[in-house]
C-alpha positions as CSV (number, residue, x, y, z in Angstrom):
1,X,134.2,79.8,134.1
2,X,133.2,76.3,134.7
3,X,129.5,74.9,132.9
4,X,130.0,71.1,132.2
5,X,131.1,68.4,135.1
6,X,131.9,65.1,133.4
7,X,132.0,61.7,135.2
8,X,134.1,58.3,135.5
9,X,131.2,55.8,136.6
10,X,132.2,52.7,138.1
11,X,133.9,54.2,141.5
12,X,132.9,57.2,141.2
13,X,129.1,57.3,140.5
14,X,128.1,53.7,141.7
15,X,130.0,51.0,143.2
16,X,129.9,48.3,140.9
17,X,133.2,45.8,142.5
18,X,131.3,42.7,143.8
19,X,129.6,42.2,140.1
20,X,132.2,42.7,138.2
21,X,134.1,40.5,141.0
22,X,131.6,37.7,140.8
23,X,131.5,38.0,137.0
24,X,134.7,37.5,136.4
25,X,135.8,34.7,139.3
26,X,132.8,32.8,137.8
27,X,134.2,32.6,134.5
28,X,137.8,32.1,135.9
29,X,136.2,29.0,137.9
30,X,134.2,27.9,134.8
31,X,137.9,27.5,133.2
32,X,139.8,25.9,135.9
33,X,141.5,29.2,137.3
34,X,141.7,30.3,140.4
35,X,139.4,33.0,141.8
36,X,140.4,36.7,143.6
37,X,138.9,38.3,146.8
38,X,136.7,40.9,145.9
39,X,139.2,43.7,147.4
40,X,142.0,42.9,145.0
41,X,139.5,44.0,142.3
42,X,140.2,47.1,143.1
43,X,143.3,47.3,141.1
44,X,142.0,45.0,138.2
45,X,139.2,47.1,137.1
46,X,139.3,50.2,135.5
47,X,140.9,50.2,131.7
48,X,137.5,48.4,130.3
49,X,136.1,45.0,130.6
50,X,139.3,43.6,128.0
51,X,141.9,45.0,130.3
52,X,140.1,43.2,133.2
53,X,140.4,39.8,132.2
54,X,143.4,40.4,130.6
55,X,145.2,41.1,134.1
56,X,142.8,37.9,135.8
57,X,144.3,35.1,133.6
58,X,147.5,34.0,134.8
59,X,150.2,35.5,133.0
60,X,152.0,32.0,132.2
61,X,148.6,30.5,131.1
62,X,147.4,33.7,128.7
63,X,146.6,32.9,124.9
64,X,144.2,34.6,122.7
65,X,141.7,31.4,122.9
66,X,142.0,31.1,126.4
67,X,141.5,35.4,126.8
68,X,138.4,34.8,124.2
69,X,136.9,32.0,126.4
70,X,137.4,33.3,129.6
71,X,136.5,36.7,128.5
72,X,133.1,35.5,126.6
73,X,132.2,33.5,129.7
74,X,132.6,36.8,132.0
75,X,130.4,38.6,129.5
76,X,127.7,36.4,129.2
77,X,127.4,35.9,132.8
78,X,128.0,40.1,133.7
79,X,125.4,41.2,130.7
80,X,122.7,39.5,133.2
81,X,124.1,40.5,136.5
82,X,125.8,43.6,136.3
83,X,123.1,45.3,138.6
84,X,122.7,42.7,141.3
85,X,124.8,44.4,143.7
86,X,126.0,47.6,142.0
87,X,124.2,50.8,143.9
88,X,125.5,54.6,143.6
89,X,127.2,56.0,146.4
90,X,125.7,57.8,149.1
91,X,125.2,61.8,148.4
92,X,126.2,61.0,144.8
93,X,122.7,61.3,143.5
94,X,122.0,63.9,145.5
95,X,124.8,65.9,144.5
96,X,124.0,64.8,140.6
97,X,120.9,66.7,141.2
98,X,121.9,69.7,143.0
99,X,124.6,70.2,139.8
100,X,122.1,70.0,137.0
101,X,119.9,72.7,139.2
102,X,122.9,74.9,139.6
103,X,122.4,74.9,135.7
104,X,125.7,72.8,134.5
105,X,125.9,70.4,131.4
106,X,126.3,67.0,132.9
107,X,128.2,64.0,131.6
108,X,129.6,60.2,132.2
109,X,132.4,58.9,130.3
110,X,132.9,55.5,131.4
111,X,135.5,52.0,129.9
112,X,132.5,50.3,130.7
113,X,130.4,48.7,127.4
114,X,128.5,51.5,126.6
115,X,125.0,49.5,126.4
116,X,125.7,49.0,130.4
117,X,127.1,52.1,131.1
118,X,124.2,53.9,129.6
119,X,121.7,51.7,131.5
120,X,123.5,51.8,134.6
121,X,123.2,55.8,134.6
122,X,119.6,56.1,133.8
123,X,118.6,53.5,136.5
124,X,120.4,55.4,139.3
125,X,120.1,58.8,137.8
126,X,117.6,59.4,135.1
127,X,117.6,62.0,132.4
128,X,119.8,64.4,134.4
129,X,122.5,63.6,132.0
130,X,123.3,65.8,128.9
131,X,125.9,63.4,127.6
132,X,125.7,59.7,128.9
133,X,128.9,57.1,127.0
134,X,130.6,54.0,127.4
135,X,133.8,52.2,125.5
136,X,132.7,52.7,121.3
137,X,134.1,50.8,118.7
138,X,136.8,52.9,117.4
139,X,137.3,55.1,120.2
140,X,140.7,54.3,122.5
141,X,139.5,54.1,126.5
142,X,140.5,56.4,129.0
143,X,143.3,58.0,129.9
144,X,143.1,58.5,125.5
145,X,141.2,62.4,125.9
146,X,139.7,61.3,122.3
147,X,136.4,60.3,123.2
148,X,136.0,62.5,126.6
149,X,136.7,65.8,123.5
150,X,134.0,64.7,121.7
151,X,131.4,64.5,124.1
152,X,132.7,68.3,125.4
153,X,132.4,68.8,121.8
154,X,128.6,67.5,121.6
155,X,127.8,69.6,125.2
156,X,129.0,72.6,123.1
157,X,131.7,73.5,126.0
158,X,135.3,74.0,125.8
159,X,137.5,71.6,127.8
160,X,139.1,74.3,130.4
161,X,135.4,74.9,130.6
162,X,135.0,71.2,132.6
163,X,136.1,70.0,135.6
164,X,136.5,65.6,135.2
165,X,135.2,63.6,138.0
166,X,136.9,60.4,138.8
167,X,138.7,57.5,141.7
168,X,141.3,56.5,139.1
169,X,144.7,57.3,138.4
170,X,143.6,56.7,134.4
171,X,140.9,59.2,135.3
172,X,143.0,61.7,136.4
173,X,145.3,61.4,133.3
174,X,142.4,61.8,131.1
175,X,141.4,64.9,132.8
176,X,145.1,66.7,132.1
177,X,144.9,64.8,128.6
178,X,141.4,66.7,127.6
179,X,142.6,70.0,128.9
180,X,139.9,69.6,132.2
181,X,140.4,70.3,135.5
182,X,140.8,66.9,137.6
183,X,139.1,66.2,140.6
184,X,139.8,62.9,142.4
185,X,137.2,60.9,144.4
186,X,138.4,58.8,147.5
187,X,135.6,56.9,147.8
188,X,136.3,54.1,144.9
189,X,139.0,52.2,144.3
190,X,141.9,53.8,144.1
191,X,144.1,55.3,146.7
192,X,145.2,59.0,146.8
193,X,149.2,58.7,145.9
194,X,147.8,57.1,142.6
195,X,145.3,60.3,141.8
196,X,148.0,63.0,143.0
197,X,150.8,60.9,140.4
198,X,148.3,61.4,137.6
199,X,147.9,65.2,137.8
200,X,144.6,65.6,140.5
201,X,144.8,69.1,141.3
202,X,142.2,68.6,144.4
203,X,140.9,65.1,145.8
204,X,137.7,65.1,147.7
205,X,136.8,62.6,150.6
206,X,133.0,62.1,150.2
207,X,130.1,62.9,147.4
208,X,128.9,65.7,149.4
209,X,132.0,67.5,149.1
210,X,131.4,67.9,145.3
211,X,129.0,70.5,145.1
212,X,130.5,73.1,147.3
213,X,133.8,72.5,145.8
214,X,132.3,73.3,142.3
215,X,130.5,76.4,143.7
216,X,134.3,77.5,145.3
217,X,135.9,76.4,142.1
218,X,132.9,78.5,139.3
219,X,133.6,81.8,141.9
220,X,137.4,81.7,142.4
């Protein structure tokens, strides 16, 4: 029996690409890099806000000092425009809501900082979270199940008791990783061959396909 749906956030909750985008190619600019359309950040983002800029510098110009500079530039521009353009999907909060009703623990586990992460959620979403994290010093980022157990741990729910909600291919392998069932999303940023490589058992189209899935899923 299914009680707790956990959640990737960026791509799957809210739609955060053109911030991070613009974050980034301003700090990439401020350095003397060149910039990327907003599109290809589709398959930069994902693994954490490290990971990102990591993959933005040009491999034949990456040092540590240059990753610290370009990467402390992205953050101080991002930490004061990270909700410019970022807005949650349409159905998602809808669907959000309808979940917690139906009486199931809800949670986000996010690579985002987990200062943004948690303000992001509450902005969009309120209190209707039982479990709300970002990246944590000393916890691994996704697909590593370590931090996603400890928040089924904290809901008091067993992992084949959760069904993990996310558009990644890293989402996906967290979901087998923690013992959950994984759903893939379609509407973020990744494509479908990447979530079905990664273990997705079922991929859904649009937020308002989440609910009745779960209510098909809790009576199977």
């Amino acid at each position: 029996m299914y009680k707790a749906v956990i959640f990737d956030l960026d791509g799957t909750l809210v739609n955060s690409l053109e911030d991070l985008a613009v974050a980034t190619n301003y700090s990439l600019r401020q350095h003397g890099f060149n910039t990327y359309p907003v599109e290809d950040y589709k398959y930069l983002v994902g693994d954490g806000m490290v990971k990102l800029i990591e993959r933005a510098i040009p491999d034949d110009a990456f040092t540590p000092e240059t990753f610290k500079a370009v990467f402390d530039g992205f953050m101080g521009y991002y930490r004061s425009h990270y909700l410019v353009n970022t807005k949650a999907y349409d159905g998602i909060i809808e669907a959000v809501k309808t979940l917690n009703e139906m009486g199931l623990k809800l949670a986000v586990v996010s690579n985002k900082a987990d200062d943004m992460t948690n303000v992001i959620v509450r902005e969009f979403f309120g209190d209707v979270f039982t479990a709300v994290t970002g990246k944590r010093d000393g916890y691994p980022t996704k697909p590593d199940p370590t931090l996603t157990l400890k928040i089924i741990e904290e809901m008091g729910v067993l992992p084949n008791e959760c069904i993990f909600v996310g558009d990644s291919g890293m989402d996906c392998a967290n979901a087998v990783n923690s013992g959950c069932y994984p759903l893939g999303v379609l509407w973020g940023f990744r494509k479908k061959e990447e979530l079905l490589s990664n273990g997705a058992k079922t991929l859904i189209s649009n937020p308002n396909e989440i609910v009745p899935f779960v209510k098909e899923l809790i009576n199977d």
